[in-house]
N, C-alpha and C positions, 0 to 999 in steps of 0.2 A: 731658268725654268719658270712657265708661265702657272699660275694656278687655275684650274677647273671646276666646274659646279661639283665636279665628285672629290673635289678636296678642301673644297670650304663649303661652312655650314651655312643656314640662311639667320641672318638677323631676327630676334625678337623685331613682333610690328608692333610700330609706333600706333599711339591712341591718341585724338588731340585730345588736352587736358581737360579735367572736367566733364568730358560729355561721356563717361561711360562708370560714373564712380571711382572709385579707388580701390587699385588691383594690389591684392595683396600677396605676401609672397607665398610658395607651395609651401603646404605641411607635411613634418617628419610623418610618416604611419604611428600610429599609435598605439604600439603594442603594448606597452602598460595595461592600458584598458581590456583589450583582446584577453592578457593572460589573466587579469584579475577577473571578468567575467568566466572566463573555464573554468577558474578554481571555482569560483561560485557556484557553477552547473553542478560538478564534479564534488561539491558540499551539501548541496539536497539531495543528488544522488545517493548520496552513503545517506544521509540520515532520513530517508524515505525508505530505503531497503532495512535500515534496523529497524526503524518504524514499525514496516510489514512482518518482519521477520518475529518479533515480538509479539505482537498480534495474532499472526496466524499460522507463526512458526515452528514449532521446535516437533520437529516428526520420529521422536522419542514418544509422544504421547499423541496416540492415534484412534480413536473414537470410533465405533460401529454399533450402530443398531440391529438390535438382533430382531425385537418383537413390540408391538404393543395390544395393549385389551381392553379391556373394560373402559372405554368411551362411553362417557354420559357428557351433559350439558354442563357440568361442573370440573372433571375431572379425565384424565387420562393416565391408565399406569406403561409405563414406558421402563424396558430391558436393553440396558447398554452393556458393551464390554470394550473395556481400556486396552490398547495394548501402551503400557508404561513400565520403566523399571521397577521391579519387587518389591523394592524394599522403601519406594517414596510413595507418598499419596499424588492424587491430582483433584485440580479445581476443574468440574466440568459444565459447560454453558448447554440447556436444554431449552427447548423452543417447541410449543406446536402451535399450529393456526391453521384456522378456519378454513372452509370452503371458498371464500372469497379472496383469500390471501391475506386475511385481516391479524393478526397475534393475538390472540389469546391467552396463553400460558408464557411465563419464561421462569426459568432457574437455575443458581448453579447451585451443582450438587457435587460435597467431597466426597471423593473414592477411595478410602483409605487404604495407608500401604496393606501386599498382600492381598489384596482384594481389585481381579480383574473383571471380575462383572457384577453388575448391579440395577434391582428393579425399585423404580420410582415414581408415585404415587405425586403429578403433576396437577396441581390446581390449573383452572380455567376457567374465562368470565363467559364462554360460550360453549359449542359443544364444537371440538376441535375436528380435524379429519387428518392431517399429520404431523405427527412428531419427526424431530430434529437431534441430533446432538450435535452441536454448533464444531467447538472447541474444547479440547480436554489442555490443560496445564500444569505446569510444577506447582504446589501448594507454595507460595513465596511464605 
């Protein structure tokens, strides 16, 4: 039985020596590398979500402005209500600023257990146009 181009392969080509560099041999894939980058991804990942979640999380305590008044160049009082569990207090972040979007005011103010709304007599180095309440939190 004679062999055929379909039954043999064709030869690696020859290079004359020297004139093309030095060919080296193929490399395994490098999956090491691969997987240890994922874990990595997949390791900011989580600690970018606790991060946030931390921050601007816990939707047990949830912040609404009811009203504000008495705006002068110094001062704004500002009426929020928590919704949080009864029986904890929270830490709440308030903010108002300017016409121009400039800050003015900020504070946090506790909201003691028991106690789901509350009006707060904001200092400011201008005369603000709207309050905020940012963030309400667990008292740590």
């Amino acid at each position: 039985m004679t062999e055929t181009n379909a039954t043999t392969s064709a030869p690696a080509p020859v290079f004359p020596p020297g004139r093309y560099g030095r060919r080296r041999e193929p490399r395994r894939p490098r999956r090491l590398g691969a997987a240890f980058a994922a874990l990595l991804v997949v390791a900011a990942t989580a600690a970018l979500s606790v991060r946030l979640y931390q921050q601007y999380g816990d939707p047990a305590y949830e912040p609404q402005l009811l009203r504000y008044s008495e705006v002068s160049d110094s001062q704004i009082v500002v009426t929020f209500a928590v919704r949080k569990p009864a029986d904890q207090a929270a830490l709440c972040a308030l903010r108002a600023s300017a016409r121009d979007g400039l800050v003015v005011g900020r504070a946090e103010v506790r909201v003691p257990a028991g106690v789901s709304q509350l009006t707060y007599r904001l200092a400011t180095e201008a005369r603000p146009t709207t309050p905020e309440v940012l963030r309400c939190r667990p008292v740590p």
